[in-house]
C-alpha positions in Angstrom: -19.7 51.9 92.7 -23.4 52.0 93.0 -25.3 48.8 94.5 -26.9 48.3 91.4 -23.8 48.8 89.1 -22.2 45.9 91.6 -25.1 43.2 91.3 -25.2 43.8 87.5 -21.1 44.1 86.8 -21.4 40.6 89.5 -24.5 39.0 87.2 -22.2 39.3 83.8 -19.4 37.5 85.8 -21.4 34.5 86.4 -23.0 34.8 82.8 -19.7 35.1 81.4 -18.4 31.9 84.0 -21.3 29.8 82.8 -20.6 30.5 79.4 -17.3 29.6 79.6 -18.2 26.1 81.5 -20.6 25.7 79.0 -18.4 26.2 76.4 -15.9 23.6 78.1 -18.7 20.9 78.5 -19.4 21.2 75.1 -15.8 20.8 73.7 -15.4 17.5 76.3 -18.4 16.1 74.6 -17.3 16.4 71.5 -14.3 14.9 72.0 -15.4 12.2 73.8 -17.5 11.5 70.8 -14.4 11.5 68.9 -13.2 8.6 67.1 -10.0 7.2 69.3 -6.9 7.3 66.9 -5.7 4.2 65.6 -3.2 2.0 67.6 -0.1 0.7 66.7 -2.2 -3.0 66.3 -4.8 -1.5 64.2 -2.5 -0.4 61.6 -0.5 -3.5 62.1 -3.7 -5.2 61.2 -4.1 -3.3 58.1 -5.6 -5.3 55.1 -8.2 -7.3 53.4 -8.3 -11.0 54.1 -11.5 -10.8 55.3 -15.1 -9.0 55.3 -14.3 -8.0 59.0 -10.4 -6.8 58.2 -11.3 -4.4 55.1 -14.1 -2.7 57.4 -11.5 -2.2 60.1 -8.9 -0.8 57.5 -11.5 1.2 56.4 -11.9 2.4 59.9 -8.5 3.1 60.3 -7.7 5.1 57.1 -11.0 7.2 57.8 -9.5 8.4 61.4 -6.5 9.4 60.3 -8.0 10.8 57.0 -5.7 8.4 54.7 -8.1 8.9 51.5 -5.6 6.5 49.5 -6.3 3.7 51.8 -9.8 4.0 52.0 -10.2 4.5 47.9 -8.0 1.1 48.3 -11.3 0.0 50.5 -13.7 0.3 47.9 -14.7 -2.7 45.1 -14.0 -2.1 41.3 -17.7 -2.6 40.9 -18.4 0.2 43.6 -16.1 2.4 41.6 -17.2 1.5 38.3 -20.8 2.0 39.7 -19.9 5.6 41.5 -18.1 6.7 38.2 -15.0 7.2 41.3 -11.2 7.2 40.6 -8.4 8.2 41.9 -8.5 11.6 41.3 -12.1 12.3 42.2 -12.5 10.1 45.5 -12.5 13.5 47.2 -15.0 14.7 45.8 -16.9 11.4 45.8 -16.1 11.2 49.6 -17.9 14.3 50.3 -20.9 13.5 48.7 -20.8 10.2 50.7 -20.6 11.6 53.8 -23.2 14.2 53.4 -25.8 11.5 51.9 -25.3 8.6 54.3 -25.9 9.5 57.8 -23.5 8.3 60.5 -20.7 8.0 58.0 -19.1 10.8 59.2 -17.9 8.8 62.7 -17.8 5.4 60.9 -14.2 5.0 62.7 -16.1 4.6 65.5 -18.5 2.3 64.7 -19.6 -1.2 66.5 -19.8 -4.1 64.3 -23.5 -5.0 65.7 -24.0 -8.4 63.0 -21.6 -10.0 60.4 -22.9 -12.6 58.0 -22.8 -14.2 54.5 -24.9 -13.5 51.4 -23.8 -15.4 49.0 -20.4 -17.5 48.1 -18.7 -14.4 47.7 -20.4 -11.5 49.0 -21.1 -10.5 52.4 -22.5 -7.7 54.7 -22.3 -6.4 58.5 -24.3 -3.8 60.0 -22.0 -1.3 62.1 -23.8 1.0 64.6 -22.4 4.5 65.2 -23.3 6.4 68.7 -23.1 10.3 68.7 -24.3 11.2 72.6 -28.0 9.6 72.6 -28.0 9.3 68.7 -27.7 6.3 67.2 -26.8 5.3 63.1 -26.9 2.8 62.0 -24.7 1.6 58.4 -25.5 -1.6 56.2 -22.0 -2.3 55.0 -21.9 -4.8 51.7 -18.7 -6.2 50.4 -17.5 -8.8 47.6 -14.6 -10.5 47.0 -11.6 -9.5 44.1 -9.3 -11.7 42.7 -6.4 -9.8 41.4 -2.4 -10.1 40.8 0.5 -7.5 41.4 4.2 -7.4 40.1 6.6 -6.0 41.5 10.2 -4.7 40.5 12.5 -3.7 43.9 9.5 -1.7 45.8 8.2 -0.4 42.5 4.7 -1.9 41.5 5.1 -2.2 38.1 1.5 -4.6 37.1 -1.4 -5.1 38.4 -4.2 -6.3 37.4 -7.5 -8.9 38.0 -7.0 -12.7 38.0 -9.3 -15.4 38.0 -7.8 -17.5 40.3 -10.3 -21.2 39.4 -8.5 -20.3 35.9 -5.3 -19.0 37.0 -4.0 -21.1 39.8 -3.8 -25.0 39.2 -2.0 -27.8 41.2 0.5 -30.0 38.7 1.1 -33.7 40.1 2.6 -34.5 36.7 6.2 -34.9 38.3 5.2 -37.1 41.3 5.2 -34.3 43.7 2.2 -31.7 44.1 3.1 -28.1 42.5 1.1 -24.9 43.1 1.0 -23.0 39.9 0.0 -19.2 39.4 0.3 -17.7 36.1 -1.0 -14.1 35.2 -1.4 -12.2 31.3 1.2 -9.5 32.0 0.5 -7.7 28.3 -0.9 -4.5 28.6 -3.4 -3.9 26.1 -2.5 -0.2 26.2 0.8 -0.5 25.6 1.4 2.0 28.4 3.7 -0.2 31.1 7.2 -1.3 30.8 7.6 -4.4 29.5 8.3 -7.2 32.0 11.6 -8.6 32.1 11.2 -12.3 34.0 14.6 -12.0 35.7 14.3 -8.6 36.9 10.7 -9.5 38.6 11.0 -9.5 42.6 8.1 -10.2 43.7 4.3 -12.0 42.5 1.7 -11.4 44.3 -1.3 -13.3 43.4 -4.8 -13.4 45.8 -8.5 -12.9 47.1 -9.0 -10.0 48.8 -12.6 -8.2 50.0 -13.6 -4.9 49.2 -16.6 -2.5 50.3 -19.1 -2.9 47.6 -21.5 -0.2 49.2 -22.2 1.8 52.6 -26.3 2.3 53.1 -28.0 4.0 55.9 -30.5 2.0 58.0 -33.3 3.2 59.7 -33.0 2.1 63.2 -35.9 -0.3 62.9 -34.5 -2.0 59.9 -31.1 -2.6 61.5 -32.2 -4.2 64.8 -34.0 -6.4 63.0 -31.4 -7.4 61.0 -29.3 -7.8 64.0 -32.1 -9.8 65.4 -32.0 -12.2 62.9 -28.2 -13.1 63.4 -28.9 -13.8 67.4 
């Protein structure tokens, strides 16, 4: 073989080994930059008892690409608002995640500030890092007062409550009683009627849902975050 021939057949080896390298660089970033799949505690921890619990749910159900979870995420009046049910949250989703930047790796986003707006609404600011890229989210959520039936493991009503209107405390017989009553007609006339002794389980509560997901510029999160120091 020719000297030149060597020194060039040579040069395409490196070029070919620094591509490769590359290449695996490249792949190790991006999966550092991966969201970390959930843990056994995290799904234990599933639910919606508080502002900070959804947005964790949330989390969790976006790693692992649950869609039916994270619909379960989202506030009637988000819905309502979206024009988003069941059978178009797909399609909802991906128009979310390609108008809201960051939203993409919101599984692993920081809660950076957690506060109160009002007696029944409140918001955090979650910061996502991508590498030296920052996002930034406002995430709003509300609370909904609601009541489910159930019949063995078979949810067979559900429905919203007003629990100042639908839970009372009865002293009447000398010893305090917690009462709960719900309207189980359906004005449809769709569900099975409810049969009071075949009824296993009512569940009747408060539970806080994602009302929306904005993006923040980064100035307009840090000083919102600023604010809560």
């Amino acid at each position: 073989m020719a000297l030149h021939q060597l020194h060039a057949s040579r040069s395409r080896g490196r070029a070919n080994d620094l591509l490769t390298t590359l290449l695996a660089c490249g792949a190790a970033l991006l999966a550092s930059c991966s969201a970390p799949r959930p843990t056994p505690e995290a799904w234990l921890d599933v639910g919606f008892r508080t502002p900070e619990q959804c947005f964790r749910t949330f989390q969790t159900a976006f790693a692992t690409d649950q869609e039916d979870l994270e619909y379960r995420c989202l506030a009637t009046s988000m819905k309502l608002r979206e024009g988003i049910d069941s059978a178009t949250y797909r399609i909802a989703r991906d128009e979310l995640l390609s108008s809201t930047p960051g939203l993409k790796r919101v599984a692993a986003a920081k809660v950076r500030r957690s506060w109160p707006v009002g007696a029944d609404r409140w918001a955090l600011v979650a910061e996502v890092k991508v590498l030296w890229i920052h996002r930034f989210l406002l995430v709003e959520l509300v609370t909904e007062e609601f009541f489910e039936l159930y019949v063995g493991e078979r949810r067979v009503l559900d429905g919203a409550v007003d629990l100042g209107r639908n839970l009372f405390l009865d002293e009447s017989e000398g010893k305090p009683l917690l009462w709960a009553w719900v309207d189980v007609e359906d004005p449809l006339g769709l569900a099975t009627p409810v049969d009071p002794d075949a009824v296993d389980e009512l569940r009747v509560g408060r539970e806080w849902k994602i009302d929306s997901l904005l993006p923040l510029e980064r100035e307009q999160a840090e000083e919102l975050i600023a604010k809560g120091s």
